[in-house]
SEDREN-360870 format. One record per residue (C-alpha): z, y, x. Coordinates in nm, 2 decimals, decimal comma, padded with zeros to 4 digits, m for minus. Layout:
// residues N
- Z;Y;X $
...
***
This chain:
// residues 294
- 00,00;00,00;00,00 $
- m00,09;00,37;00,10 $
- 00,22;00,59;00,19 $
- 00,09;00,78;m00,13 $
- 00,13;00,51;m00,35 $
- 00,51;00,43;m00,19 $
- 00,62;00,79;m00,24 $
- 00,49;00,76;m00,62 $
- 00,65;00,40;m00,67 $
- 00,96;00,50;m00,53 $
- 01,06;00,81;m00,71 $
- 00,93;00,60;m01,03 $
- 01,23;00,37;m00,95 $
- 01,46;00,65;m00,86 $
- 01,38;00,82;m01,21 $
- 01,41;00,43;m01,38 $
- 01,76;00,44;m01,30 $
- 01,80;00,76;m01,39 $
- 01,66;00,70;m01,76 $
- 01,84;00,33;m01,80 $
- 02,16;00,56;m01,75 $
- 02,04;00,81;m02,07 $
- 01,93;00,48;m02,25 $
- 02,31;00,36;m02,26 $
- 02,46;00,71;m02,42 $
- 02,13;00,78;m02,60 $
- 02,01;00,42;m02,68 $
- 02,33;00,20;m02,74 $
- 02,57;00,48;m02,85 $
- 02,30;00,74;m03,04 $
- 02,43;01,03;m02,87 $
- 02,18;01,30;m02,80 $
- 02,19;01,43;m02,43 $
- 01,97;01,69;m02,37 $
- 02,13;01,76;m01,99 $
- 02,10;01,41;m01,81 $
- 01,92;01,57;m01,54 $
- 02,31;01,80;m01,47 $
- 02,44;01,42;m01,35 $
- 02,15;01,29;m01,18 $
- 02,20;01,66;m00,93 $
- 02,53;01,60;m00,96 $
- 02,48;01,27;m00,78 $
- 02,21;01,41;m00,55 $
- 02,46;01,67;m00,40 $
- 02,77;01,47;m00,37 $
- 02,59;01,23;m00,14 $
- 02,39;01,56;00,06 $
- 02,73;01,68;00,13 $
- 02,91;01,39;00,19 $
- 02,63;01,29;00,41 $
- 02,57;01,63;00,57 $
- 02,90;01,80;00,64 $
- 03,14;01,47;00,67 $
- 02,91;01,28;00,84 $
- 02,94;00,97;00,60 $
- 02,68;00,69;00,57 $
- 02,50;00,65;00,23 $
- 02,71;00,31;00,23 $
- 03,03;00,43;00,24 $
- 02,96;00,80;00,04 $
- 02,82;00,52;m00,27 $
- 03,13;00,44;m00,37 $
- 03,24;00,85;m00,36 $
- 02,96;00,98;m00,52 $
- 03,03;00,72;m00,83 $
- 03,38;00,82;m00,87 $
- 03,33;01,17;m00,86 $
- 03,03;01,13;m01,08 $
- 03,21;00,96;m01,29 $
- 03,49;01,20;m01,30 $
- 03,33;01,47;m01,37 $
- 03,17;01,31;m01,61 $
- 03,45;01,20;m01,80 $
- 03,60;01,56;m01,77 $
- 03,21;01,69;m01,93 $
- 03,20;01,42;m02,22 $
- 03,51;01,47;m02,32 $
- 03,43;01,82;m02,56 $
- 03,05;01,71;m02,58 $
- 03,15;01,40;m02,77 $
- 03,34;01,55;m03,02 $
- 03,06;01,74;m03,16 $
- 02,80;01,58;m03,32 $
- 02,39;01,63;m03,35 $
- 02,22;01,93;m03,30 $
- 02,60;02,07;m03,16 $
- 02,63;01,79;m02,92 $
- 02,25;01,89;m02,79 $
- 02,31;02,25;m02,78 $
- 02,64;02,14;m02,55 $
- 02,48;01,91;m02,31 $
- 02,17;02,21;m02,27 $
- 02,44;02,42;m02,19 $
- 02,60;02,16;m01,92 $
- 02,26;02,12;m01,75 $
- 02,24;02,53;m01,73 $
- 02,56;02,58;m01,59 $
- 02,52;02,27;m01,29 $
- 02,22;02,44;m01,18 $
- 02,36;02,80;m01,18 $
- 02,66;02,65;m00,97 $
- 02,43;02,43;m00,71 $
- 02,22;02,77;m00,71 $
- 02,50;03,08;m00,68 $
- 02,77;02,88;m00,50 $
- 02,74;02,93;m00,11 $
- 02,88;02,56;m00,06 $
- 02,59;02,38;m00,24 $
- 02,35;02,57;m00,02 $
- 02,29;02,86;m00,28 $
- 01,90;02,87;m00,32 $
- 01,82;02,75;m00,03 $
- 01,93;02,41;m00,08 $
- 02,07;02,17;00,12 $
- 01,85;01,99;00,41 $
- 01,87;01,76;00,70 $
- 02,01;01,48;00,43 $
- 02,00;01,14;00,68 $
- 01,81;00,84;00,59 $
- 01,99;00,51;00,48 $
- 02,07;00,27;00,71 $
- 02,11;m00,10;00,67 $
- 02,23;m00,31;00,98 $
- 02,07;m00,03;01,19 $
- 01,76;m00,01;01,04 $
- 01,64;00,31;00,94 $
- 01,50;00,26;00,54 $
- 01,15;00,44;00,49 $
- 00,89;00,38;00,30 $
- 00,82;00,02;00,19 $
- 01,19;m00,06;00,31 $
- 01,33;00,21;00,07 $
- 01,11;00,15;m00,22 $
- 01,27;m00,22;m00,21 $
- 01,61;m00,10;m00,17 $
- 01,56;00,08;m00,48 $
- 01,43;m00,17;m00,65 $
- 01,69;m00,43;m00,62 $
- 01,94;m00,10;m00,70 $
- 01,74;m00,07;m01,03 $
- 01,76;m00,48;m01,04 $
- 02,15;m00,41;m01,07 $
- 02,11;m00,12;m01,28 $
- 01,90;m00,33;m01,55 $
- 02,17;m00,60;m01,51 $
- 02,46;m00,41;m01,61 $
- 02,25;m00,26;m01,93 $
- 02,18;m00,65;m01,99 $
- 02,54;m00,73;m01,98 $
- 02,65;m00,42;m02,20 $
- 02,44;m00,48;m02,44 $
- 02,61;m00,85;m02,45 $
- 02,99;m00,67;m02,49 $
- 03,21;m00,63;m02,72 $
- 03,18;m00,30;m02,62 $
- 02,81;m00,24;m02,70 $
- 02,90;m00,39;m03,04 $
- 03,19;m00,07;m03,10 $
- 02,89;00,18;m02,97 $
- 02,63;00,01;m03,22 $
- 02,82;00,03;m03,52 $
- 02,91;00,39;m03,41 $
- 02,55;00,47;m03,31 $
- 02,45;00,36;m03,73 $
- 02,80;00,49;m03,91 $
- 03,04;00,67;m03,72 $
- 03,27;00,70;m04,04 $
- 03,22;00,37;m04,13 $
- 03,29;00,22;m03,79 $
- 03,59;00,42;m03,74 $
- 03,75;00,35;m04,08 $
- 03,71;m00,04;m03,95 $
- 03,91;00,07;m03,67 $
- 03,67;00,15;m03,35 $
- 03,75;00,44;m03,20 $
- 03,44;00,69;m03,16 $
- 03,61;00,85;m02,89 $
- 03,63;00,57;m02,63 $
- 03,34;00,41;m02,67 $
- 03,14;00,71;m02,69 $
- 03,35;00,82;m02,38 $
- 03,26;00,46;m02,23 $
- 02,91;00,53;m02,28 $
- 02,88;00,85;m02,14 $
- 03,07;00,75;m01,80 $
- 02,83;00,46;m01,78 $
- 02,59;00,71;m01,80 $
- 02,67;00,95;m01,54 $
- 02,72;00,65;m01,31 $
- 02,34;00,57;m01,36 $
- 02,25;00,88;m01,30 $
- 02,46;00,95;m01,02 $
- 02,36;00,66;m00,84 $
- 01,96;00,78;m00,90 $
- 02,08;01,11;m00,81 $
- 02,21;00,94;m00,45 $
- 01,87;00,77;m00,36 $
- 01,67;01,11;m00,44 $
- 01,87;01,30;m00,20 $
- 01,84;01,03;00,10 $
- 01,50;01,01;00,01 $
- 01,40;01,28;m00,05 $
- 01,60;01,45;00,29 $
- 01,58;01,78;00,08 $
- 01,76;01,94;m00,27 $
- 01,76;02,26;m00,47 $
- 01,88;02,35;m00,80 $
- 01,56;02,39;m00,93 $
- 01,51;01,96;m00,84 $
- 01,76;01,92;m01,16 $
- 01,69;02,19;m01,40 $
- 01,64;02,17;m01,78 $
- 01,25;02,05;m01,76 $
- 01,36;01,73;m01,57 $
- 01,61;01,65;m01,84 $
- 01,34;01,67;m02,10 $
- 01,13;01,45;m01,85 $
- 01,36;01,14;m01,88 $
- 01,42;01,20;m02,23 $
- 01,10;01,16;m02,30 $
- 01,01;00,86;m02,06 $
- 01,30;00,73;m02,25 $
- 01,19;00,83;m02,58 $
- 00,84;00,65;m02,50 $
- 00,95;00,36;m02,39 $
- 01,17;00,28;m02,66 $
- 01,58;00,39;m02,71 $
- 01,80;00,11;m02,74 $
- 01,56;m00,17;m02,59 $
- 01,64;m00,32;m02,26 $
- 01,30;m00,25;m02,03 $
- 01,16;00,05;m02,27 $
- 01,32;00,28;m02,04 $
- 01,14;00,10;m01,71 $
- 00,79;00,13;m01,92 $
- 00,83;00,47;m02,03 $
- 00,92;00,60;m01,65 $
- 00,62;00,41;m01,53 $
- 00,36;00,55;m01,78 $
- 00,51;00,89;m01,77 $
- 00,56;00,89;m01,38 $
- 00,16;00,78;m01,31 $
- m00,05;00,94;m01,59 $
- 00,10;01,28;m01,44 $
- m00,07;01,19;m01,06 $
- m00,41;01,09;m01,29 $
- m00,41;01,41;m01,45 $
- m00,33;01,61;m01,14 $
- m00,52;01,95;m01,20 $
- m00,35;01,96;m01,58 $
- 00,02;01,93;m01,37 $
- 00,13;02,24;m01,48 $
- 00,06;02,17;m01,83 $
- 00,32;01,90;m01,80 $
- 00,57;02,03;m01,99 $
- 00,34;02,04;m02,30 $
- 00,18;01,74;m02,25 $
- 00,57;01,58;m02,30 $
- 00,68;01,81;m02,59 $
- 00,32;01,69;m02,74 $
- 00,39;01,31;m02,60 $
- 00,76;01,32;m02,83 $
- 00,63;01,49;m03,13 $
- 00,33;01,22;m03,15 $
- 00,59;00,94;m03,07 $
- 00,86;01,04;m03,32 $
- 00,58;01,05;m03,59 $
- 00,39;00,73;m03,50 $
- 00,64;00,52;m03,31 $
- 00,98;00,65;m03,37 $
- 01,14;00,35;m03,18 $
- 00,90;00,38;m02,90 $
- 00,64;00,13;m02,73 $
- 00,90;m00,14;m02,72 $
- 01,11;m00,07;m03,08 $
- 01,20;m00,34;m03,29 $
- 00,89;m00,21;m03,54 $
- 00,66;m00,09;m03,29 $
- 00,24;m00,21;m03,29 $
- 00,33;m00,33;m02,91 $
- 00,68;m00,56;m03,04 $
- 00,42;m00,72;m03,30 $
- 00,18;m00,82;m03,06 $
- 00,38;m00,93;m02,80 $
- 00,66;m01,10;m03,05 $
- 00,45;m01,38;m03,11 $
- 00,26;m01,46;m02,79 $
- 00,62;m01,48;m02,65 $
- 00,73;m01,72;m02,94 $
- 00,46;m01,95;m02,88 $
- 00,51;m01,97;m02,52 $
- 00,86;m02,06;m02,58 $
- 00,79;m02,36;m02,79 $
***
C-alpha cells in the first residue's frame, strides 16, 4: 500500500474508535451528543502533554489519559444528562465550544499555536509508522468493537435500552436513568479519549481547531449513516464517510454540506441507517446470512 492510502486507513481507524465511543451514549443509551469531538481533544492533549512535557511513553500516559478522560467526563455528564433532547444537544454544543476556547486561550495547551513535537509510539523499541501504526490501531479498534460486543450483552446495556425507549417507564421499574446514562457517557469519553490518544502520536501535531464543532457533526453523521445502536454501523459509516471525501477532493470544502445533506436524506430514507434493524441493506444481507448458517 502507498503511504497515501496508510495515512487515509489510519485516521479511518482512529475516527472508528472515535464514533463506536458516540454509538454507546447515542446508540445504546439514545442520548443526543452533539460535542463528541470536546473528548476525543480532550484525549489528544492529555497524551501531547503527558508525552511532551513529562516525558511519558504512549504506554504508560494510556492508562492516564483514560482516567482523566474519564473523569472529566464523568464531571461533564453529570448536568448534561439530566436534561433531555434538544436541551441535552444544546449542552453538549456548548461543552465542545468551551474545550476548544480552553485548548485555544489557555497558554498551557499551546494557545493557538498548538502543541508539537508529540513522539511516536514505541513498542519493544520499535518506532510505530505507517503500516506498523495502522495495525496497532486496528487491533485497538479490535478491542474497542469487543467491549461494545460485550456491553451490548450486559445487564447493563439492557437498563440503557429500556431507558433509551421509555425513560419513565424504565425508571418506574426501578433502573435508574442516572447511572446508566452516566455509565454510558463514561464509556464514551473512554472511546473517544483513547482515539483522541492515537491522533495525537500520530498525527505529531494538535490545535483546537483539530476538535472543533464541524468534527463532532462529522462522527455524528458517520454514525448516523452507518446505523445507531448496531454493532459494525459505526465502522461502515467512518469508512464511507472517511473515503468518498478523498474521491471528491475539489468539493472538500463543501463537506460540511455534503454531511448536513447526507443526515437529512438518511433520517428521511433510512432513519436507522445502512445497517438498522429495517434498513434495504439488513434485508438483503439477513437472509444470505441465514442461509449460510444452515
Amino acid at each position: 500500500m502507498s503511504s497515501y492510502v496508510i495515512t487515509i486507513g489510519t485516521l479511518i481507524v482512529i475516527q472508528a474508535i472515535a464514533v463506536c465511543g458516540l454509538n454507546v451514549i447515542v446508540g445504546y443509551a439514545g442520548q443526543i451528543s452533539l460535542g463528541h469531538a470536546a473528548f476525543f481533544g480532550i484525549g489528544a492533549y492529555t497524551a501531547a502533554i503527558l508525552s511532551t512535557k513529562l516525558g511519558l511513553s504512549f504506554w504508560t500516559a494510556l492508562p492516564l489519559v483514560l482516567a482523566i478522560s474519564m473523569s472529566i467526563g464523568f464531571l461533564l455528564g453529570l448536568p448534561s444528562i439530566r436534561v433531555r433532547e434538544d436541551f441535552l444537544a444544546i449542552t453538549t454544543i456548548g461543552i465542545n465550544f468551551i474545550v476548544e476556547a480552553v485548548f485555544r486561550y489557555v497558554p498551557f495547551f499551546g494557545g493557538a499555536l498548538g502543541i508539537g513535537g508529540i513522539p511516536r509510539i514505541m513498542f519493544f523499541d520499535i518506532r510505530l509508522k505507517g503500516i506498523s501504526f495502522f495495525y496497532l490501531c486496528l487491533g485497538f479498534l479490535a478491542v474497542t468493537q469487543l467491549i461494545c460486543w460485550w456491553f451490548t450483552r450486559s445487564w447493563a446495556s439492557l437498563a440503557c435500552y429500556a431507558i433509551r425507549e421509555e425513560e419513565s417507564a424504565a425508571s418506574a421499574m426501578g433502573i435508574s436513568p442516572v447511572r446508566f446514562k452516566l455509565l454510558a457517557f463514561v464509556i464514551g469519553t473512554a472511546m473517544a479519549a483513547l482515539g483522541g490518544s492515537l491522533y495525537a502520536h500520530y498525527m505529531q501535531f494538535i490545535s483546537a481547531g483539530d476538535f472543533s464543532f464541524p468534527v463532532s457533526v462529522m462522527l455524528l453523521s458517520m454514525l448516523v449513516l452507518g446505523g445507531m445502536g448496531t454493532l459494525w454501523g459505526p465502522v461502515v459509516g467512518t469508512v464511507i464517510l472517511g473515503i468518498l471525501p478523498e474521491l471528491f477532493r475539489p468539493l472538500v470544502d463543501y463537506r460540511m454540506l455534503f454531511y448536513t445533506v447526507l443526515l437529512i436524506l438518511v433520517i428521511r430514507f433510512q432513519p436507522g441507517g445502512l445497517l438498522g434493524e429495517e434498513s434495504a441493506m439488513r434485508r438483503v444481507l439477513d437472509p444470505i446470512l441465514r442461509r449460510s448458517k444452515g
